[in-house]
C-alpha positions, 0 to 999 in steps of 0.5 A: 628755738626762741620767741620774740616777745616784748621786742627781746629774744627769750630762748626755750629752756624747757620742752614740755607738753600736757596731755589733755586725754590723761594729763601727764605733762612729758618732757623732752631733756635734749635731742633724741629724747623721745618721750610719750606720755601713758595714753599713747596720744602725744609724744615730745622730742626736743621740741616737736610734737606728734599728736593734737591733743595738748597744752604747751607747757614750754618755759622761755627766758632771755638773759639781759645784763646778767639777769634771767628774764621769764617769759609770762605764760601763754593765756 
């Protein structure tokens, strides 16, 4: 997955999610991962998300003449 930001590709380099019932923040390592945070409200797997209440906690970055470029956060 990527996201267009700035008129560069930057790639997801890490699938996470915060829980906004019980803040865990759970995060998915590859595919089949399946991960669920304590309350049970919302889960993670490589990137897609079964639940409403959470915060994007993804991380993107881009590689531009051999530098890694990070993608601010989200407001």
């Amino acid at each position: 997955m990527f996201r267009i930001y700035g008129g560069m590709k930057y790639y997801k380099v890490r699938h996470a999610i915060l829980c906004k019932r019980c803040n865990d923040t759970i995060e998915s390592k590859g595919e089949h991962d399946f991960k669920t945070c304590s309350c049970g409200s919302v889960s993670i797997d490589d990137g897609r998300v079964i639940g409403t209440c959470f915060e994007d906690r993804s991380v993107f970055c881009a590689f531009v003449a051999g530098k890694r470029i990070w993608l601010p956060p989200r407001p």
